[in-house]
KOLGU-4560 file (N, C-alpha, C; in nm, 3 decimals, padded with zeros to 5 digits):
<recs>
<n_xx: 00.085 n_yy: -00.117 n_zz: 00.000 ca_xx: 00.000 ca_yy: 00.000 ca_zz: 00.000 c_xx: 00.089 c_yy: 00.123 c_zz: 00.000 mol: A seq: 1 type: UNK>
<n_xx: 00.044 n_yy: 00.226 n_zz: -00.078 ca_xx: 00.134 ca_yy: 00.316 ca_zz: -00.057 c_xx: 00.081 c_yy: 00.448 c_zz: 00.026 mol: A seq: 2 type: UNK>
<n_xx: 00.163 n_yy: 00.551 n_zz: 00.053 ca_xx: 00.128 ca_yy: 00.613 ca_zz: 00.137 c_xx: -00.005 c_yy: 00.726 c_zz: 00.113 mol: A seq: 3 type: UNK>
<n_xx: -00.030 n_yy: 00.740 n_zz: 00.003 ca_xx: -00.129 ca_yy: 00.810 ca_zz: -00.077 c_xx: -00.266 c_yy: 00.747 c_zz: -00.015 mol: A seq: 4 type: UNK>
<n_xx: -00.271 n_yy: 00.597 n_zz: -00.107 ca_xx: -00.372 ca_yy: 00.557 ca_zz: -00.046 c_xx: -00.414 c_yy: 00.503 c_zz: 00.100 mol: A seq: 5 type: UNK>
<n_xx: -00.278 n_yy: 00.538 n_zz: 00.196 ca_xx: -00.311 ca_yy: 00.456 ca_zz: 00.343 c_xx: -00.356 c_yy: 00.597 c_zz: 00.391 mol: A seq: 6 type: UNK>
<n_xx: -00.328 n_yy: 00.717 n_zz: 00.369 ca_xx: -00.414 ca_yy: 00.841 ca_zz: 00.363 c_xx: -00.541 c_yy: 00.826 c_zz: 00.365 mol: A seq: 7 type: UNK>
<n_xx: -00.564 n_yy: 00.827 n_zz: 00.229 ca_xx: -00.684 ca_yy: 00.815 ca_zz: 00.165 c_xx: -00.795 c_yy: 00.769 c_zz: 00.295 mol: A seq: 8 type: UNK>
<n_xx: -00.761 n_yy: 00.622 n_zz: 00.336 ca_xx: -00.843 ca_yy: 00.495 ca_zz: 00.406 c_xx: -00.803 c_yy: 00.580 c_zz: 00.498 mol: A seq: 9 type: UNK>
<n_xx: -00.751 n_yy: 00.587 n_zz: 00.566 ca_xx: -00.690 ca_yy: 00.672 ca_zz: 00.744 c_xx: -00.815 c_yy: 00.834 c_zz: 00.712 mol: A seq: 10 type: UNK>
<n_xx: -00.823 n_yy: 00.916 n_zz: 00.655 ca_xx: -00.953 ca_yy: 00.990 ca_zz: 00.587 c_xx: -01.070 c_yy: 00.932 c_zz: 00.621 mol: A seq: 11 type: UNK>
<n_xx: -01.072 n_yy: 00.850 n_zz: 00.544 ca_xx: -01.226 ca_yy: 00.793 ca_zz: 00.552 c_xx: -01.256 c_yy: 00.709 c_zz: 00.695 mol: A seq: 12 type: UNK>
<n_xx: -01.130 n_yy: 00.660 n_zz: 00.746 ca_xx: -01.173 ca_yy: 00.579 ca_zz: 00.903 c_xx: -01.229 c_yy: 00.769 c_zz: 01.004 mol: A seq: 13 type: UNK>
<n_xx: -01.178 n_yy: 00.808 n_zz: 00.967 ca_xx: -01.164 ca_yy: 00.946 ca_zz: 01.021 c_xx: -01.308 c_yy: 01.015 c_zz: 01.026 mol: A seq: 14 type: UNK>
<n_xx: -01.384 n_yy: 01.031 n_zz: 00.908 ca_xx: -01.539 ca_yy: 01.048 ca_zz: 00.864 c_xx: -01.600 c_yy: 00.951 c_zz: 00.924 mol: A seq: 15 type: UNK>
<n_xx: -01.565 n_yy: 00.847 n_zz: 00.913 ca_xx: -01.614 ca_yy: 00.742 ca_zz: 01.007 c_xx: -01.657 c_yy: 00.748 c_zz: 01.161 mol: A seq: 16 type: UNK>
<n_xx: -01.551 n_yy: 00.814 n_zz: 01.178 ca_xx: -01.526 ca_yy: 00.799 ca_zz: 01.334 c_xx: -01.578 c_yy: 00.933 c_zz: 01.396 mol: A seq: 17 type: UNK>
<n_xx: -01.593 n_yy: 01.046 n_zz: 01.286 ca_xx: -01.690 ca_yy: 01.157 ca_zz: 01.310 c_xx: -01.875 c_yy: 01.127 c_zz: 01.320 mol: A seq: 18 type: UNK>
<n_xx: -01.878 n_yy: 01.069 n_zz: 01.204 ca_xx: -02.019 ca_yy: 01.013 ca_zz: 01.198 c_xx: -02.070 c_yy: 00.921 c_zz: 01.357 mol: A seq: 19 type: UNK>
<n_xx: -01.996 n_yy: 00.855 n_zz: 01.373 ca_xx: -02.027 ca_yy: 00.724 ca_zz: 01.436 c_xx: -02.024 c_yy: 00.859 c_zz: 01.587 mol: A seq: 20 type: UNK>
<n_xx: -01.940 n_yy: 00.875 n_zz: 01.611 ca_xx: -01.974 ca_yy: 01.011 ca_zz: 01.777 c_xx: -02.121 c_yy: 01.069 c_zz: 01.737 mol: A seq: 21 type: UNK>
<n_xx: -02.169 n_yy: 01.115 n_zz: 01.606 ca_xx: -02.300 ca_yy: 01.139 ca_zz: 01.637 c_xx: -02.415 c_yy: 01.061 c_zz: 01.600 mol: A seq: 22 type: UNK>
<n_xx: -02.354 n_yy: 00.948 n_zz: 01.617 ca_xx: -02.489 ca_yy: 00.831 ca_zz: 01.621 c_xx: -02.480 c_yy: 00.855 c_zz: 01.483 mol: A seq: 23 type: UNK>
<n_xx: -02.450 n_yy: 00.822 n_zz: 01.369 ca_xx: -02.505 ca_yy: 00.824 ca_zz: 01.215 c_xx: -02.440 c_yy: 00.756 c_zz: 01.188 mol: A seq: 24 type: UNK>
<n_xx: -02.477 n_yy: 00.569 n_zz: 01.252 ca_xx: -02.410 ca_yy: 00.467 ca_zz: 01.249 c_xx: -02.400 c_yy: 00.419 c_zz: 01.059 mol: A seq: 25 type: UNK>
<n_xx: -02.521 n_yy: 00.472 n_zz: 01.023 ca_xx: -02.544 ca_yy: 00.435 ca_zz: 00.818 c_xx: -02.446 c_yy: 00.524 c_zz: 00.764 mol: A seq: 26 type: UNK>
<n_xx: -02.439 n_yy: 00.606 n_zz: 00.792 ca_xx: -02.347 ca_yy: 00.698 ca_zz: 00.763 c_xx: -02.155 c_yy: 00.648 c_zz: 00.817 mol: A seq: 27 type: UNK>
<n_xx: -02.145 n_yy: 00.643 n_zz: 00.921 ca_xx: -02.028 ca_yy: 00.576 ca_zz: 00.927 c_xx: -01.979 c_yy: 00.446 c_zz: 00.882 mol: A seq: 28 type: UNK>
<n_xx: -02.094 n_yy: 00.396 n_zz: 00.858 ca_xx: -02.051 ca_yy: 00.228 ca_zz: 00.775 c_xx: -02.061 c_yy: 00.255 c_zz: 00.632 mol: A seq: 29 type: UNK>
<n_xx: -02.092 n_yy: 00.347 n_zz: 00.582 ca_xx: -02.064 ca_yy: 00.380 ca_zz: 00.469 c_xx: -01.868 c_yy: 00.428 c_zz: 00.426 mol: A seq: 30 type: UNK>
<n_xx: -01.886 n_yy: 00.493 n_zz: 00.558 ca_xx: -01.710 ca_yy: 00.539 ca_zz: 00.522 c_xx: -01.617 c_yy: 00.440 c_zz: 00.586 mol: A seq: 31 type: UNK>
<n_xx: -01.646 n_yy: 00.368 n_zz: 00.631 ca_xx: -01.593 ca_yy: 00.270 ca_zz: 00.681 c_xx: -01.544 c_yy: 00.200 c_zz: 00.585 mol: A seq: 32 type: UNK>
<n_xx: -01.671 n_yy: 00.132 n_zz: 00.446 ca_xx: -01.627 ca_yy: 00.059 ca_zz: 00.401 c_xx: -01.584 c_yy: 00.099 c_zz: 00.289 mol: A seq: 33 type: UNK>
<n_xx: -01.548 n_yy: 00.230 n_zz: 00.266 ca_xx: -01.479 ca_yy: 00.312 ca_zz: 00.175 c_xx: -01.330 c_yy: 00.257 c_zz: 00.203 mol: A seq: 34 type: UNK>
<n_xx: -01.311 n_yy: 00.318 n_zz: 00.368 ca_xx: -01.133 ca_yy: 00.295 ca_zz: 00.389 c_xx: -01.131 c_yy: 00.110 c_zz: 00.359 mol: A seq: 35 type: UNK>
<n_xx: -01.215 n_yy: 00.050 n_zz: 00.372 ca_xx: -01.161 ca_yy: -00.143 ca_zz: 00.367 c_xx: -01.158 c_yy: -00.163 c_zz: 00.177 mol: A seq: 36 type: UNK>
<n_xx: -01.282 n_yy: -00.051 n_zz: 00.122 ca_xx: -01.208 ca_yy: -00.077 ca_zz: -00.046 c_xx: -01.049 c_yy: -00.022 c_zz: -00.044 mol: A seq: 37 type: UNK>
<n_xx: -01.050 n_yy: 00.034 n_zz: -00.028 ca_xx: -00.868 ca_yy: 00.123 ca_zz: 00.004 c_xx: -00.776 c_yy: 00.061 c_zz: 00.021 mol: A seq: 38 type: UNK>
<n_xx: -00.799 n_yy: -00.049 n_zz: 00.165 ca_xx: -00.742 ca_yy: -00.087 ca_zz: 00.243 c_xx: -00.757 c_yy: -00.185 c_zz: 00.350 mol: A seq: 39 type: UNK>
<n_xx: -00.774 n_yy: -00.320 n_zz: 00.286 ca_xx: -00.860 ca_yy: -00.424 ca_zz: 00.318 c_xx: -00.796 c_yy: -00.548 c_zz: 00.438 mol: A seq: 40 type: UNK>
<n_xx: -00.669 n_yy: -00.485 n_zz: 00.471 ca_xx: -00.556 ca_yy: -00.491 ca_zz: 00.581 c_xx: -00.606 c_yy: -00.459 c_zz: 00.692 mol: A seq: 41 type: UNK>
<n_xx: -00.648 n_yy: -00.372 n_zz: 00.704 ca_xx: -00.612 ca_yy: -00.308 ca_zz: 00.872 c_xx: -00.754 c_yy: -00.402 c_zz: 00.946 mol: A seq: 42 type: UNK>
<n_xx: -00.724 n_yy: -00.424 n_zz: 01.020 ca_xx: -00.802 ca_yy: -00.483 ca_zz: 01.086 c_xx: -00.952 c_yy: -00.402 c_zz: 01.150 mol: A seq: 43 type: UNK>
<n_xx: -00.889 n_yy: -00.286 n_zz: 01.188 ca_xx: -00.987 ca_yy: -00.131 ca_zz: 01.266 c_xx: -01.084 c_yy: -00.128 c_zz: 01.163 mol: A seq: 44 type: UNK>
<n_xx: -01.092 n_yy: -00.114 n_zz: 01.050 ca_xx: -01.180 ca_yy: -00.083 ca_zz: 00.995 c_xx: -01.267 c_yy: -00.195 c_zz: 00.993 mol: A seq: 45 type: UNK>
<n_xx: -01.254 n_yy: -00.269 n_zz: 00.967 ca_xx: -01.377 ca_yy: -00.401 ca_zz: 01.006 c_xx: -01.412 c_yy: -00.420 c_zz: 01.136 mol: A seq: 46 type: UNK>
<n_xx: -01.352 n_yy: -00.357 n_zz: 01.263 ca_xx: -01.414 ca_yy: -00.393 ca_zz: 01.380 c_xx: -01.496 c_yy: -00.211 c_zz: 01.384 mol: A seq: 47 type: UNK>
<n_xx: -01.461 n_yy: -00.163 n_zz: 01.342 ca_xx: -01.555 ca_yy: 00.027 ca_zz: 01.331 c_xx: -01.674 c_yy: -00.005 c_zz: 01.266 mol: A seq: 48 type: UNK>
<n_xx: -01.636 n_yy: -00.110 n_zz: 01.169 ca_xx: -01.833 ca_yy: -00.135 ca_zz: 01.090 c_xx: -01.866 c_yy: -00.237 c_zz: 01.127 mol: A seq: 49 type: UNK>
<n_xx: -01.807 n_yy: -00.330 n_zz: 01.200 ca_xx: -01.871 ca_yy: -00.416 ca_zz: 01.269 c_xx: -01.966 c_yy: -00.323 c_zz: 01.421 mol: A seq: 50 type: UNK>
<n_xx: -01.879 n_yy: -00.248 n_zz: 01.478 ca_xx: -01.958 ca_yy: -00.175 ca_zz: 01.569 c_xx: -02.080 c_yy: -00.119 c_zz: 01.497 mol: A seq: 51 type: UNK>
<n_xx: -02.082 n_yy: -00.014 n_zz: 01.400 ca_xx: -02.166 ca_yy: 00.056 ca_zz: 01.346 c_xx: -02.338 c_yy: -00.049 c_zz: 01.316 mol: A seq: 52 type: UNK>
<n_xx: -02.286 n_yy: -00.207 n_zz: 01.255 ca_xx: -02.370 ca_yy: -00.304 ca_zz: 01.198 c_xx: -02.457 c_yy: -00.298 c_zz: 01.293 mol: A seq: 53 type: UNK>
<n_xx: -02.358 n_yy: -00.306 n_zz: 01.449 ca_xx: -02.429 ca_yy: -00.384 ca_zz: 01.581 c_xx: -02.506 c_yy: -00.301 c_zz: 01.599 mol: A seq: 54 type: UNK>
<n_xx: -02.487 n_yy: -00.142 n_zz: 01.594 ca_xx: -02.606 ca_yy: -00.061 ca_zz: 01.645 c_xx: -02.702 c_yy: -00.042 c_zz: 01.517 mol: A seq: 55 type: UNK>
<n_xx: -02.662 n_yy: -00.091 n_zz: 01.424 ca_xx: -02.784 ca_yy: -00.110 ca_zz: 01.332 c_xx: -02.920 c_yy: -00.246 c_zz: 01.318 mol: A seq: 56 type: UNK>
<n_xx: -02.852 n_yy: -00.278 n_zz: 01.427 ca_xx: -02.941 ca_yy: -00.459 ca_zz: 01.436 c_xx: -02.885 c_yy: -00.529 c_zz: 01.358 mol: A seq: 57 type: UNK>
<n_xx: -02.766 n_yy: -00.524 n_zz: 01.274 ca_xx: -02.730 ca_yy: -00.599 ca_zz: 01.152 c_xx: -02.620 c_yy: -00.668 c_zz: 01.238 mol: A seq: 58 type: UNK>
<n_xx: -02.680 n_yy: -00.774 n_zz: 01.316 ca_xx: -02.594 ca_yy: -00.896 ca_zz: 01.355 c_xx: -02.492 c_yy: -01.000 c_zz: 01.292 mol: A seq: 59 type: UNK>
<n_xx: -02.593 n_yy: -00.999 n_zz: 01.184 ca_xx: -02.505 ca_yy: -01.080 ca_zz: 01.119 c_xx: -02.356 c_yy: -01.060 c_zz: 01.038 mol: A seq: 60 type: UNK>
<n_xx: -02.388 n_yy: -00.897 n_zz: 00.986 ca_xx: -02.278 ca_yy: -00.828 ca_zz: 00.938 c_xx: -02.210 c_yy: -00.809 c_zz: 01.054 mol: A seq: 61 type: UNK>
<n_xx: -02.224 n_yy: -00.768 n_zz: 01.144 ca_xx: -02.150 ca_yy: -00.751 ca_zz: 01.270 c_xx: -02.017 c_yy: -00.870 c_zz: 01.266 mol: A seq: 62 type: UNK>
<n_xx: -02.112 n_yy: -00.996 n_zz: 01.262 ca_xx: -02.031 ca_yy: -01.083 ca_zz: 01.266 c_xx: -01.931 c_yy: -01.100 c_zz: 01.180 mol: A seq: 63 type: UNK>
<n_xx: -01.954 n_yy: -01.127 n_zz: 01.060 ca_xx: -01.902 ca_yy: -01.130 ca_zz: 00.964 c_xx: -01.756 c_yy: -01.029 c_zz: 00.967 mol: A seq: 64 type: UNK>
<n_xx: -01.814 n_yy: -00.902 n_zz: 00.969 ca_xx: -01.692 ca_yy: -00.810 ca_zz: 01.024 c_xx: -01.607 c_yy: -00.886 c_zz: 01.078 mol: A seq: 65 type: UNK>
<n_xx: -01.618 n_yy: -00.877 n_zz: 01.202 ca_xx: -01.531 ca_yy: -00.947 ca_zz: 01.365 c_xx: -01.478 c_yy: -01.042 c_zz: 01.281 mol: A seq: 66 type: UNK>
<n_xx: -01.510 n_yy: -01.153 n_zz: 01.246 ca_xx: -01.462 ca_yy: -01.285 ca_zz: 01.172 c_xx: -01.352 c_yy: -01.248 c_zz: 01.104 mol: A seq: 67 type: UNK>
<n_xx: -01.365 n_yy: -01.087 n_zz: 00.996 ca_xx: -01.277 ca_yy: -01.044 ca_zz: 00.903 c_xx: -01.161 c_yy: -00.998 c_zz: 00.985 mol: A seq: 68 type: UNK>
<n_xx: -01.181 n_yy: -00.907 n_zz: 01.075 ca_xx: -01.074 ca_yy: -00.889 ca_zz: 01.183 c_xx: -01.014 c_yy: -00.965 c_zz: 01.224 mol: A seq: 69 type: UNK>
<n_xx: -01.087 n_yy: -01.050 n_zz: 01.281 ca_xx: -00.950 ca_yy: -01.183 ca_zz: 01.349 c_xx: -00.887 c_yy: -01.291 c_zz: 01.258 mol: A seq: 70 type: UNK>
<n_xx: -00.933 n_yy: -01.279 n_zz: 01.137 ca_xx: -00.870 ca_yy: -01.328 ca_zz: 01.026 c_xx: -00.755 c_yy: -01.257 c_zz: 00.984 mol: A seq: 71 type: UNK>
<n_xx: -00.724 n_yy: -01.141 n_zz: 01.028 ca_xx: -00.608 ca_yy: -01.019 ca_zz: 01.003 c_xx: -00.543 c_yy: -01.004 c_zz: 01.168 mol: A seq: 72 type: UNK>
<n_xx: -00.597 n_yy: -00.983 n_zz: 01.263 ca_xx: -00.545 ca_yy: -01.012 ca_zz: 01.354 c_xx: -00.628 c_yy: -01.086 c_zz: 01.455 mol: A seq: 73 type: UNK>
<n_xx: -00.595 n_yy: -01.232 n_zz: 01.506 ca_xx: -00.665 ca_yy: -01.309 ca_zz: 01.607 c_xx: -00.678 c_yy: -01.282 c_zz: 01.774 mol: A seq: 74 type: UNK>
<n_xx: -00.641 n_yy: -01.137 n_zz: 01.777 ca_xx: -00.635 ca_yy: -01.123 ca_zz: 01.954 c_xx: -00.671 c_yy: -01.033 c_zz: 01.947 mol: A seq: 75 type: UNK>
<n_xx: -00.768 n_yy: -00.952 n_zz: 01.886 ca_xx: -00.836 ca_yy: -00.828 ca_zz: 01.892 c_xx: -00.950 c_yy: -00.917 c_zz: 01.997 mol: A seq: 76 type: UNK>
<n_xx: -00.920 n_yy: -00.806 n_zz: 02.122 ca_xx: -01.034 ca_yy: -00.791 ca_zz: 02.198 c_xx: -01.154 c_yy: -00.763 c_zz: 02.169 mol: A seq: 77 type: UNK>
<n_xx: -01.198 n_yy: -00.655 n_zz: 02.091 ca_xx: -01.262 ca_yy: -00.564 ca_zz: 02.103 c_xx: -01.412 c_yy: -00.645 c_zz: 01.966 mol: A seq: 78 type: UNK>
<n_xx: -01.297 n_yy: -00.752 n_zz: 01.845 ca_xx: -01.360 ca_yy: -00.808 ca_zz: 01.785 c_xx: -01.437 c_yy: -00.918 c_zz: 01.839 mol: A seq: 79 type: UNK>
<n_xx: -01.352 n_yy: -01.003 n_zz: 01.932 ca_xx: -01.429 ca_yy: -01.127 ca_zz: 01.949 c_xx: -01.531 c_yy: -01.053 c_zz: 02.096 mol: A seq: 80 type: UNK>
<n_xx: -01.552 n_yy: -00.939 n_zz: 02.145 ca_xx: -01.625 ca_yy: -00.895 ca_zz: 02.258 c_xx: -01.731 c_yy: -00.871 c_zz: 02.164 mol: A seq: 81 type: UNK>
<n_xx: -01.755 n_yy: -00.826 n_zz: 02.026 ca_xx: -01.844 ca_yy: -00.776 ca_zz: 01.945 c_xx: -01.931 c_yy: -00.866 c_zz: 01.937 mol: A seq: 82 type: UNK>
<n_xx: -01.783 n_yy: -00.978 n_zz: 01.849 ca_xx: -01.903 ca_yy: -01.097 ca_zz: 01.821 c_xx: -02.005 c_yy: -01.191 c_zz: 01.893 mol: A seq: 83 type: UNK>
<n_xx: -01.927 n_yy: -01.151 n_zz: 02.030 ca_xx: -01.981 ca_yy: -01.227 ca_zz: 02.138 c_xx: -02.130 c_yy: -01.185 c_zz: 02.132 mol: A seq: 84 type: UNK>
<n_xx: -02.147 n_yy: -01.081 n_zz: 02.205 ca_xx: -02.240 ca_yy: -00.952 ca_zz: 02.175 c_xx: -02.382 c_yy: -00.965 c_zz: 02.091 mol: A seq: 85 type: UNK>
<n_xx: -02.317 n_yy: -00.969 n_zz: 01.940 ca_xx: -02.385 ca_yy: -01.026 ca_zz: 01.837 c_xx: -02.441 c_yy: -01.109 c_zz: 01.840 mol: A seq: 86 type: UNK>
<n_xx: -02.357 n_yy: -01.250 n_zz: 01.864 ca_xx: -02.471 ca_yy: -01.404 ca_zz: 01.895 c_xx: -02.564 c_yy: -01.374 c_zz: 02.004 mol: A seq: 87 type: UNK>
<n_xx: -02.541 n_yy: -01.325 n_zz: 02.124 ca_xx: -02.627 ca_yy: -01.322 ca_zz: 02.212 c_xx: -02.792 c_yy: -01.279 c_zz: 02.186 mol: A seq: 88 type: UNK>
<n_xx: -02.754 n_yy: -01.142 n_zz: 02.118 ca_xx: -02.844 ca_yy: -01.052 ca_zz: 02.065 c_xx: -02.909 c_yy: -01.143 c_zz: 01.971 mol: A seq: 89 type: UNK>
<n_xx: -02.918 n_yy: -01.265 n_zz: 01.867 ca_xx: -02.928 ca_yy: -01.369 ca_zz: 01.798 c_xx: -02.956 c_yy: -01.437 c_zz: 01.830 mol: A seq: 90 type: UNK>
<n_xx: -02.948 n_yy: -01.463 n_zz: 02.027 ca_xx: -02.970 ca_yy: -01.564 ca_zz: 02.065 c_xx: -02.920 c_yy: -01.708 c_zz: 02.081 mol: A seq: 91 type: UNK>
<n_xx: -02.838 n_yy: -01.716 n_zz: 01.986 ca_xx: -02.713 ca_yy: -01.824 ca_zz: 01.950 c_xx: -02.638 c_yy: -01.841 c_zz: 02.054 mol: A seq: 92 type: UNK>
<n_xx: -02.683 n_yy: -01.896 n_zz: 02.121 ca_xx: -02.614 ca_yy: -01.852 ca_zz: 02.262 c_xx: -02.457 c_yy: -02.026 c_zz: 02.276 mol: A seq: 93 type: UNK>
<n_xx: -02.525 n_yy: -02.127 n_zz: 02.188 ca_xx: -02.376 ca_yy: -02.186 ca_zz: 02.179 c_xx: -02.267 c_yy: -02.156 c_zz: 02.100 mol: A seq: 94 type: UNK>
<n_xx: -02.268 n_yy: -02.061 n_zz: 01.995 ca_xx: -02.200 ca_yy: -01.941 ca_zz: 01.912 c_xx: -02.164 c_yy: -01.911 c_zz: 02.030 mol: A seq: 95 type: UNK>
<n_xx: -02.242 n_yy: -01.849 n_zz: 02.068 ca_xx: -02.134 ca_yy: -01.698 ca_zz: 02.189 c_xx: -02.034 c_yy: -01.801 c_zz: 02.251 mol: A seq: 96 type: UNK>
<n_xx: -02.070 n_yy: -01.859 n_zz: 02.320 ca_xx: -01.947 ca_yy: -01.936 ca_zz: 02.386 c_xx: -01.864 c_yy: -02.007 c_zz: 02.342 mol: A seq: 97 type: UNK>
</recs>
């Protein structure tokens, strides 16, 4: 990646992360998944629209996210606390555990 476009995605996590402080979770998962076309590495950006999914009821994307994260890095807290989260809310309660 070069530094242009890790800009670019670091921008858009940025709009992201403006949106998402005022609750305009559709709106931040939109720029979210701007920076993961960009920049489909970083792990943050799939756990930022995985958050955004969760407050959208979109569990399942939630998940999916988290999954993408720990597929890039496997000790993100913050992913497998999501996904946890997610199944519950689903009900899947032998998932969660």
């Amino acid at each position: 990646m070069d530094i242009e476009n890790d800009s670019q995605s670091q921008k858009y996590k940025e709009l992201g992360n403006q949106s998402y402080k005022k609750q305009d979770y559709t709106k931040a998962l939109t720029y979210y998944t701007k920076a993961i076309e960009i920049n489909s590495h970083d792990p943050n950006f799939y756990t930022n629209r995985a958050l955004c999914s969760f407050n959208l009821n979109r569990f399942e994307d939630c998940i999916k996210d988290c999954d993408r994260a720990l597929g890039i890095n496997s000790n993100l807290t913050k992913a497998l606390k999501k996904k946890w989260q997610a199944y519950i809310n689903l009900l899947k309660f032998d998932e969660a555990v």
